[in-house]
ZASE-871878 format. One record per residue (C-alpha): x, y, z; chain. Coordinates in steps of 0.001 Angstrom, whole numbers, always signed. Example, Ala and Ser with C-alpha at 12.3 -4.5 7.8 and 13.67 -1.06 7.14 Angstrom:
BEGIN
<site u="+12300" v="-4500" w="+7800" kette="A"/>
<site u="+13670" v="-1060" w="+7140" kette="A"/>
***
This chain:
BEGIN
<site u="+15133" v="-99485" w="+25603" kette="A"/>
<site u="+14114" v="-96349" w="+27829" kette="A"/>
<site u="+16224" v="-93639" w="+26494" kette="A"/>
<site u="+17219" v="-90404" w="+29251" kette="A"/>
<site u="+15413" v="-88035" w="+28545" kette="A"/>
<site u="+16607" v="-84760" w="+27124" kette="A"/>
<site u="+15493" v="-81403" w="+29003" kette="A"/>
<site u="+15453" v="-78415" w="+26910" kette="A"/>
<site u="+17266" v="-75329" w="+28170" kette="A"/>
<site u="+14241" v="-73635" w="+29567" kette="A"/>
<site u="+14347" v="-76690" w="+32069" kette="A"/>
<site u="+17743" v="-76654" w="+33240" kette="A"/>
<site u="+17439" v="-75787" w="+36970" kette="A"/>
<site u="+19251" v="-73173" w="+38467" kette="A"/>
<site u="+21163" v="-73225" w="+41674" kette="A"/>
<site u="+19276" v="-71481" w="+44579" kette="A"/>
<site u="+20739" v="-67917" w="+45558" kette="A"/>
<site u="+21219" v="-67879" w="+49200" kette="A"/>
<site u="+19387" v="-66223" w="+51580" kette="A"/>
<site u="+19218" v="-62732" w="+51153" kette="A"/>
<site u="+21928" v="-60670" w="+53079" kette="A"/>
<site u="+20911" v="-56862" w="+53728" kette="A"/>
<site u="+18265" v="-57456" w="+51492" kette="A"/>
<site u="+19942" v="-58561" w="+49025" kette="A"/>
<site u="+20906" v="-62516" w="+47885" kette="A"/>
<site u="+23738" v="-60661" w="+45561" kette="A"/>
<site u="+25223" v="-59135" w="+48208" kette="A"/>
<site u="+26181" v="-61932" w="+50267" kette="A"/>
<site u="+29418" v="-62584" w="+48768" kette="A"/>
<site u="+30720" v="-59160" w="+48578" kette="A"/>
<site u="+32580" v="-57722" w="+51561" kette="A"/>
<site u="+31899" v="-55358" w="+53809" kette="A"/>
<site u="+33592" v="-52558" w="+52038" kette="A"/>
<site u="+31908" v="-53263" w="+48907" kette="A"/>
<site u="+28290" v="-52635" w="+49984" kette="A"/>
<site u="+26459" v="-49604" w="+50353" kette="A"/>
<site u="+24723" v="-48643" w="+53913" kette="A"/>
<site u="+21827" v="-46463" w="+54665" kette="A"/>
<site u="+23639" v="-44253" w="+57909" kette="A"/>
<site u="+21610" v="-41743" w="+60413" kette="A"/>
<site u="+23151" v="-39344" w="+62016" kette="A"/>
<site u="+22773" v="-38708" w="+65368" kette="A"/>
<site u="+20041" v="-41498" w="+65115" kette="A"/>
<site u="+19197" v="-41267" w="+69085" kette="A"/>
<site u="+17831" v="-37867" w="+68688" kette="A"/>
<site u="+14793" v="-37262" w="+67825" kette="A"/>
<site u="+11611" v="-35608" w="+68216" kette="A"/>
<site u="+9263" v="-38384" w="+69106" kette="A"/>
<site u="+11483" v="-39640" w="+72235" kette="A"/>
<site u="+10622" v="-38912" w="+75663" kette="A"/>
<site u="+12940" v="-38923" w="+78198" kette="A"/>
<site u="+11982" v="-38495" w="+82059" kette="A"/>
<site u="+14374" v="-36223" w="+84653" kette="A"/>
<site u="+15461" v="-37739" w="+87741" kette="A"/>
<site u="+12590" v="-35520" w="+89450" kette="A"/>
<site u="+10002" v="-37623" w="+87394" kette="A"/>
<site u="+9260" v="-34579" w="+84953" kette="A"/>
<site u="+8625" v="-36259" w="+81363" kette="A"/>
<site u="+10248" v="-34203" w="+78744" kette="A"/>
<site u="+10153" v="-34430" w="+74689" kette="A"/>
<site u="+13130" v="-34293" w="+72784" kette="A"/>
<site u="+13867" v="-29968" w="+72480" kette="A"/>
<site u="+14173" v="-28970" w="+68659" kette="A"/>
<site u="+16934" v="-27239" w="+68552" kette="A"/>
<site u="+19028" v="-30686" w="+69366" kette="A"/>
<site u="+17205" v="-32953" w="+67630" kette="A"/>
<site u="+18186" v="-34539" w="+63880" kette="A"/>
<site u="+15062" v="-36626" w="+63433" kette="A"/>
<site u="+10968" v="-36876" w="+63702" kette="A"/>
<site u="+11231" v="-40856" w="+64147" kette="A"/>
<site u="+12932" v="-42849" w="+66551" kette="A"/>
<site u="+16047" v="-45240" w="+65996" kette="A"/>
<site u="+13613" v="-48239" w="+66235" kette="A"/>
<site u="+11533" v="-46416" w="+63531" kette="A"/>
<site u="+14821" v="-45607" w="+61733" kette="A"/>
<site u="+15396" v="-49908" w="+61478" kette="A"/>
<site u="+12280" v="-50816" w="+60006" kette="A"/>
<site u="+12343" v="-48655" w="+57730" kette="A"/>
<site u="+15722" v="-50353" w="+56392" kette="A"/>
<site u="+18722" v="-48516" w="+58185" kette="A"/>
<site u="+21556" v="-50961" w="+59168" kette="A"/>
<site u="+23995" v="-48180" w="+60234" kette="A"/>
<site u="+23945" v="-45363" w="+63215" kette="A"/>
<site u="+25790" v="-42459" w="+64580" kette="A"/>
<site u="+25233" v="-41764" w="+68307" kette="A"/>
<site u="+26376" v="-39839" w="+70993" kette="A"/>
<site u="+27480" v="-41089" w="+74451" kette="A"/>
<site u="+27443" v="-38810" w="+77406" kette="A"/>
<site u="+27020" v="-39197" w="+81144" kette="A"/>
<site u="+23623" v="-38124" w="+81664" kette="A"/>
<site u="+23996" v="-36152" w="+84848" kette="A"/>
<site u="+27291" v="-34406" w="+85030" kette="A"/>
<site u="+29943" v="-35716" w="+87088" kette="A"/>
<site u="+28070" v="-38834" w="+87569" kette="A"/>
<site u="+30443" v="-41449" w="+86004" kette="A"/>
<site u="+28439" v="-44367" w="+87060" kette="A"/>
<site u="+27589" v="-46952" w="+84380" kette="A"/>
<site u="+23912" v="-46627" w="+84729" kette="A"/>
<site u="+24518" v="-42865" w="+84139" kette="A"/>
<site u="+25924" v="-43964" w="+80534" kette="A"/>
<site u="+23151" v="-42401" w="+77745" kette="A"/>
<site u="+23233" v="-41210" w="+74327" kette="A"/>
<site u="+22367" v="-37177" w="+74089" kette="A"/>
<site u="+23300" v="-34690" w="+71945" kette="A"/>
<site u="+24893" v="-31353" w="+72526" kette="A"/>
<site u="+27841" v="-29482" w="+73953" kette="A"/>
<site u="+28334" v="-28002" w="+77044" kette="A"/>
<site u="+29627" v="-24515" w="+74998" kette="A"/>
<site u="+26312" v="-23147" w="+75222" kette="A"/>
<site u="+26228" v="-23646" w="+79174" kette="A"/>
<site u="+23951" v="-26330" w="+79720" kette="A"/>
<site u="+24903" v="-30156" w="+79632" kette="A"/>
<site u="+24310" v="-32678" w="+76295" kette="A"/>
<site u="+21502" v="-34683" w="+78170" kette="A"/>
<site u="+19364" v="-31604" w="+78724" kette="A"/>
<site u="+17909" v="-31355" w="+75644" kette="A"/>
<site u="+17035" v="-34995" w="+75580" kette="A"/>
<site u="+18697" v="-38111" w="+76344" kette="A"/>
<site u="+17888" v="-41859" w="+75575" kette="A"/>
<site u="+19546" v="-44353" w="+78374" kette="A"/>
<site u="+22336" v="-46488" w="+77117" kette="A"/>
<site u="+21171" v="-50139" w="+77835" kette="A"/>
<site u="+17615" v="-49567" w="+76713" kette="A"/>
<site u="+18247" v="-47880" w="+73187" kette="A"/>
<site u="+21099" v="-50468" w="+72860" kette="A"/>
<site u="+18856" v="-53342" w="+74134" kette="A"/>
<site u="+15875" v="-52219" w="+71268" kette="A"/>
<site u="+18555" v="-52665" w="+68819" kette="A"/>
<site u="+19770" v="-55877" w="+69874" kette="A"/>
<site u="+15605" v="-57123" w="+69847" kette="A"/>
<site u="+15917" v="-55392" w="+66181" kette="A"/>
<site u="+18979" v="-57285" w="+65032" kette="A"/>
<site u="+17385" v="-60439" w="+66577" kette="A"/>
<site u="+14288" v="-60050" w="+64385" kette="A"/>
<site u="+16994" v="-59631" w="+61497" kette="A"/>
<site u="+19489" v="-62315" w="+61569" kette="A"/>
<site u="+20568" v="-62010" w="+58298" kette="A"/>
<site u="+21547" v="-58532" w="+58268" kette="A"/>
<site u="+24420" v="-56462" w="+59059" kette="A"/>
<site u="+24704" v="-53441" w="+61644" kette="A"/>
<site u="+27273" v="-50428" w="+62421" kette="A"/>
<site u="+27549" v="-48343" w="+64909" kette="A"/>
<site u="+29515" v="-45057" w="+65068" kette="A"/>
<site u="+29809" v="-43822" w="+68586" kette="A"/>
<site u="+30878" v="-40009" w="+69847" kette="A"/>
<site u="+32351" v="-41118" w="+72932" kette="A"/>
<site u="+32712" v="-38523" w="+75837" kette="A"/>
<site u="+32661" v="-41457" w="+78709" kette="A"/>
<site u="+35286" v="-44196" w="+79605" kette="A"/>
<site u="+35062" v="-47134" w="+77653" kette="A"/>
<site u="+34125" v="-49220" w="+80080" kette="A"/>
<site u="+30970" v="-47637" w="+80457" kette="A"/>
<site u="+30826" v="-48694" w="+76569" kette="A"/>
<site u="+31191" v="-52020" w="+77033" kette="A"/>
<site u="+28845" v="-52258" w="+80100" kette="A"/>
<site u="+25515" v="-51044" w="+78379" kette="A"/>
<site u="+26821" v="-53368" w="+75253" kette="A"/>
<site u="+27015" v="-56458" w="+77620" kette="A"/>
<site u="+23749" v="-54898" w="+79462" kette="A"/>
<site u="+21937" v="-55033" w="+76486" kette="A"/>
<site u="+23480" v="-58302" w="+74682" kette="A"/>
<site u="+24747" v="-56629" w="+71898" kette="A"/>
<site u="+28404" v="-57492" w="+72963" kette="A"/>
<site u="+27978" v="-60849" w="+71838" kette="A"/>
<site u="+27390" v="-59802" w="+68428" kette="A"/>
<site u="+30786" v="-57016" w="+67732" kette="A"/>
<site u="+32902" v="-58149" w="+64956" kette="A"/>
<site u="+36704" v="-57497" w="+65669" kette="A"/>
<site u="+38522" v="-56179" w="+62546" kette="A"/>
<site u="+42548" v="-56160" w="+62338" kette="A"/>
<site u="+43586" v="-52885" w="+60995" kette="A"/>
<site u="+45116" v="-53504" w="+57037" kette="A"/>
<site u="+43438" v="-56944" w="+56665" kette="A"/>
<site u="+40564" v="-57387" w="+53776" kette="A"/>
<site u="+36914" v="-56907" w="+55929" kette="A"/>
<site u="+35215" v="-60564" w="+55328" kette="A"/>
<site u="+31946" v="-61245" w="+53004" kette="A"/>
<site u="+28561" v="-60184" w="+54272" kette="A"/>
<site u="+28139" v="-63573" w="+54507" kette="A"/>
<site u="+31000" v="-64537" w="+56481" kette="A"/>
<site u="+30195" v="-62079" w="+59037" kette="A"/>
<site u="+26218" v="-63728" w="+59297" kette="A"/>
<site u="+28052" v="-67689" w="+59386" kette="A"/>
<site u="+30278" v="-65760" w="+62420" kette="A"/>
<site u="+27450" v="-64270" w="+64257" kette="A"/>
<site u="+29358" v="-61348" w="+65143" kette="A"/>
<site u="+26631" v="-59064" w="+63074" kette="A"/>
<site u="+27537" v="-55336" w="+64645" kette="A"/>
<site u="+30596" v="-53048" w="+63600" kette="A"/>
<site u="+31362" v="-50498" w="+66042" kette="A"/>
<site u="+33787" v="-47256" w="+65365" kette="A"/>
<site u="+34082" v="-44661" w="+67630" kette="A"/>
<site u="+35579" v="-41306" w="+67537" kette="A"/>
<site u="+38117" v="-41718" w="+69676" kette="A"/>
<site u="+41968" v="-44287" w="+69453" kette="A"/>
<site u="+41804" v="-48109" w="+69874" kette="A"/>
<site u="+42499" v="-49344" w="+72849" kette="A"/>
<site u="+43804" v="-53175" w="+73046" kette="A"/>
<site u="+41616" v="-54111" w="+75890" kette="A"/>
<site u="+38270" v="-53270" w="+73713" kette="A"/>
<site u="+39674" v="-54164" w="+69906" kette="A"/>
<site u="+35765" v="-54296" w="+69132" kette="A"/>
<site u="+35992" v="-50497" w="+69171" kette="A"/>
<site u="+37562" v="-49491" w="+66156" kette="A"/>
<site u="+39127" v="-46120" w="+65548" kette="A"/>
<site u="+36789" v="-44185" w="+63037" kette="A"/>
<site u="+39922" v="-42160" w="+62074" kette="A"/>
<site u="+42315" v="-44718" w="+61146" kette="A"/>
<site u="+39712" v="-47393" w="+59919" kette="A"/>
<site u="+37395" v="-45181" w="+57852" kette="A"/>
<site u="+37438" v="-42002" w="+56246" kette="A"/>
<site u="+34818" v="-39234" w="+55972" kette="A"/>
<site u="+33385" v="-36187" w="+53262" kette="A"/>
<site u="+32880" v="-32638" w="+54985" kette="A"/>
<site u="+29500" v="-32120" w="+56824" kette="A"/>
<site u="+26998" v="-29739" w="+57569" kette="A"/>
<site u="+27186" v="-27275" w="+55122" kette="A"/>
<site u="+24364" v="-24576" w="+54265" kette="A"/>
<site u="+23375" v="-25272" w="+50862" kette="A"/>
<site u="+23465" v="-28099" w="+48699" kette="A"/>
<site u="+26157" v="-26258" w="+45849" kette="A"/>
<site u="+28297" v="-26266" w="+48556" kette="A"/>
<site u="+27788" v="-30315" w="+48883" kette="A"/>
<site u="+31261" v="-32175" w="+47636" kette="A"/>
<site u="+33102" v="-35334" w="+47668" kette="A"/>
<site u="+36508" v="-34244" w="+48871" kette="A"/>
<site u="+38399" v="-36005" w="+51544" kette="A"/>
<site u="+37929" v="-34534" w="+55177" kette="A"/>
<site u="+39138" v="-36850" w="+58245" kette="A"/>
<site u="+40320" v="-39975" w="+58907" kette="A"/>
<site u="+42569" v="-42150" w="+57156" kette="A"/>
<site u="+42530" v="-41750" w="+52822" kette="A"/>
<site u="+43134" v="-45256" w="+52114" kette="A"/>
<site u="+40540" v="-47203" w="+54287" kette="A"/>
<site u="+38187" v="-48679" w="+52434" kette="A"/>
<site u="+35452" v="-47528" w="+54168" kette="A"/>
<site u="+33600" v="-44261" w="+54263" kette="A"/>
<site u="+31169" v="-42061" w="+55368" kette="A"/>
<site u="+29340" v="-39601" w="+52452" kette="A"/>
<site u="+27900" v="-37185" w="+54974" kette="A"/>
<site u="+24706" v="-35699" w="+53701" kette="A"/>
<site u="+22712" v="-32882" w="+56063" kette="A"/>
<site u="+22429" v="-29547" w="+55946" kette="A"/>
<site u="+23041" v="-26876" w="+58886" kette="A"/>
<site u="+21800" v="-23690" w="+59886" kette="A"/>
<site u="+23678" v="-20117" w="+60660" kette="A"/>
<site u="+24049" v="-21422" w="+63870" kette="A"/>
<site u="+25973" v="-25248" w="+62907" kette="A"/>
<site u="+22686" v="-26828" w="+64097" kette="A"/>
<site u="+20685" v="-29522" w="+62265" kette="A"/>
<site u="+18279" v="-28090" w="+59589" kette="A"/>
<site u="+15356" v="-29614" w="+58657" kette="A"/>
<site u="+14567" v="-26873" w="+56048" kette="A"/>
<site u="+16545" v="-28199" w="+52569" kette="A"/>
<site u="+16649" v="-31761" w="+53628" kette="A"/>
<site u="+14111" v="-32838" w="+51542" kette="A"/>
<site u="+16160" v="-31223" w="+48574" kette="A"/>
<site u="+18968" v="-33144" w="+49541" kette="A"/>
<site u="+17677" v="-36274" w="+50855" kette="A"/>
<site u="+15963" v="-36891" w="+47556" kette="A"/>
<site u="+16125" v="-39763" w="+45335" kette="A"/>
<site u="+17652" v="-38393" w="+42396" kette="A"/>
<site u="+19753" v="-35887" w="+44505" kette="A"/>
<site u="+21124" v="-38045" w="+46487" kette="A"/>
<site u="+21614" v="-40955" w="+43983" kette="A"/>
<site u="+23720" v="-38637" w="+41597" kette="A"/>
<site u="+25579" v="-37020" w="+44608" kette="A"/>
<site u="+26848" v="-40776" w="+45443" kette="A"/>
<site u="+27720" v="-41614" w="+42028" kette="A"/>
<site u="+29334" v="-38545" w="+41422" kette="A"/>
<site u="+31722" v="-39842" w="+45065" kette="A"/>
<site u="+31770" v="-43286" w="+43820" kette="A"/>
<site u="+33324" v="-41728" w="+40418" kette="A"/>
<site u="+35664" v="-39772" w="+42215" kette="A"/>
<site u="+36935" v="-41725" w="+44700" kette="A"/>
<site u="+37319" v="-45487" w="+42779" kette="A"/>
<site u="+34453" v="-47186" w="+45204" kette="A"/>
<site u="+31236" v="-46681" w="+46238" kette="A"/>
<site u="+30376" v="-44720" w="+49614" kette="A"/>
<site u="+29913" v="-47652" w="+51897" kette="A"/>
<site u="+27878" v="-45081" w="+54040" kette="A"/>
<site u="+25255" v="-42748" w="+52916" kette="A"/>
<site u="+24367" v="-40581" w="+56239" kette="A"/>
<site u="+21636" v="-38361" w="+56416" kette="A"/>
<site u="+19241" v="-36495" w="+58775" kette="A"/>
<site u="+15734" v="-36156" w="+58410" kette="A"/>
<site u="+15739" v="-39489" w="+57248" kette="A"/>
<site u="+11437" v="-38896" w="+57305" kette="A"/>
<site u="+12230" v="-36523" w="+54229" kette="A"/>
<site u="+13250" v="-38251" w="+51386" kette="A"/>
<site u="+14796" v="-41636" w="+50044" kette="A"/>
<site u="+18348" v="-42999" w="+51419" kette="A"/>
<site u="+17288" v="-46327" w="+51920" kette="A"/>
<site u="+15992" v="-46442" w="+48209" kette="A"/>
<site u="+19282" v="-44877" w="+46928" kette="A"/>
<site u="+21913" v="-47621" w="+48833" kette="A"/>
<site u="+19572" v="-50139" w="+46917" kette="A"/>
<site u="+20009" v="-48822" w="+43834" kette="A"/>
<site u="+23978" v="-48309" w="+44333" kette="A"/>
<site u="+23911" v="-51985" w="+45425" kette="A"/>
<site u="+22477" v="-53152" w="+42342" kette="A"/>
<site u="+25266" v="-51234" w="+40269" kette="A"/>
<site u="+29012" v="-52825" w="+39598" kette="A"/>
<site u="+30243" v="-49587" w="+38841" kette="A"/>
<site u="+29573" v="-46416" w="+38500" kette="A"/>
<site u="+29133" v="-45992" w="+34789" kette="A"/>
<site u="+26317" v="-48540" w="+34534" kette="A"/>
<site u="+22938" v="-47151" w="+33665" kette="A"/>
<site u="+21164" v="-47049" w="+37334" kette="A"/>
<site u="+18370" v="-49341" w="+37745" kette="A"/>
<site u="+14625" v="-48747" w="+37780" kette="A"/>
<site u="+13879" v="-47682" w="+41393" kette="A"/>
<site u="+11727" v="-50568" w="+43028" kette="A"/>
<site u="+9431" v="-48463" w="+45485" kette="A"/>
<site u="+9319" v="-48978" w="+49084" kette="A"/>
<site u="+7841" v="-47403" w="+51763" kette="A"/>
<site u="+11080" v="-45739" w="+53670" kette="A"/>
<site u="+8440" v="-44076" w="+55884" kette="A"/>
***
């Protein structure tokens, strides 16, 4: 008589975690709200882009506007899945679509945004939707500055292909599983600093969706968790992390201070303490200097935030 044969527990096979989402098998089944994002700020400008003037002049991106060294497409492989950019009609008074870029300034100081540098709208969008493509397991947000119409919004999205990915989200309903979102294929969040509008519900109101800390301040004592804009009980929310000059302009100088591991790390506990859940965006500048990416990780791997933080796994966030 052939008896079964008895396995001992060493031999018991485990069920296979899915694919990894943002990384991350473990992360798959926990909504949107419940993860942690690596965010750049004004991602589009930085010093390594060059941008041509409609005389053919080639121009690089001036200092005093930029937030970055590295490029957006830089910013992606090294592991950021979420962006704040700045659209602007690159020539004043031009409200044509193909006028539609992403620049950064105001027109305060008497010259216009795309001056001091300017990416156009369909191609950076279009290098994000070839990045997304090369990432189909991962999910992407967006937070635009709009100062165009939105139908110049949704032309360089359906210019580029991104509009095919936008993930619709009714206001007050629970925001699905990472996973969810992948099965979907609608892959890309998009807020925008400016009210919903029923004909484009892919644009979500960043004040009544999401919440955000203070920003910009001069020194990191002066760095805190307190509520500043948008709505208090959204789920999601920014932790904005940079540092500015006299002047309210970017600052590279103290951004590796706080853009460091353990800075940063503590700084998001600290929020996650404070506010009952875990900042679901950590945004920086200088993203070169120090190690956001490395930090959402490690909040990722945490339940709550009372558990002893995991050994940092290094990775190149270069």
């Amino acid at each position: 008589m052939l008896l079964p044969a008895i396995l001992p527990p060493d031999f018991i096979e485990e069920p296979p975690l899915p694919d990894p989402c943002n990384g991350s098998s473990e992360l798959c089944e926990r909504r949107y709200s419940e993860v942690s994002f690596p965010e750049t700020h004004n991602a589009h400008a930085s010093l390594d882009v060059t941008f041509r003037t409609t005389s053919g002049a080639e121009y690089q991106w001036i200092l005093q506007a930029a937030n970055h060294r590295y490029n957006m497409t830089m910013q992606y492989d090294a592991g950021f899945r979420a962006f704040m950019i700045d659209a602007h009609h690159r020539t004043p008074g031009i409200t044509d679509f193909t006028n539609t870029s992403f620049c950064h300034g105001t027109y305060s100081a008497g010259f216009a945004p795309c001056s001091y540098g300017y990416q156009e709208g369909v191609h950076l969008l279009t290098e994000l939707h070839q990045k997304m493509n090369e990432t189909p397991r991962d999910i992407v947000t967006l937070l635009i500055e709009v100062y165009v119409p939105y139908e110049n919004i949704e032309y360089i999205f359906e210019q580029s292909g991104l509009i095919d990915l936008v993930y619709v989200h009714e206001l007050g309903s629970p925001w699905p599983t990472l996973s969810e979102m992948i099965e979907s294929g609608k892959r890309l969040v998009v807020f925008i600093e400016s009210a919903d509008d029923p004909l484009y519900p892919w644009l979500h109101d960043f004040g009544t969706h999401s919440w955000t800390t203070n920003y910009a301040e001069k020194s990191s004592s002066e760095m805190k968790c307190d509520f500043y804009r948008g709505e208090s009980s959204a789920e999601v929310w920014h932790m904005n992390n940079w540092l500015s000059d006299a002047s309210g302009l970017s600052t590279w100088i103290g951004a590796a201070e706080v853009n460091e591991y353990n800075f940063l790390l503590q700084r998001s506990i600290d929020c996650w303490e404070m506010h009952g859940s875990r900042p679901t965006f950590v945004a920086v500048d200088w993203w070169s200097d120090g190690q956001a990416v490395n930090v959402t990780k490690t909040l990722n791997a945490m339940n709550h935030w009372s558990d002893d933080p995991p050994r940092l796994e290094t990775t190149d966030s270069k």
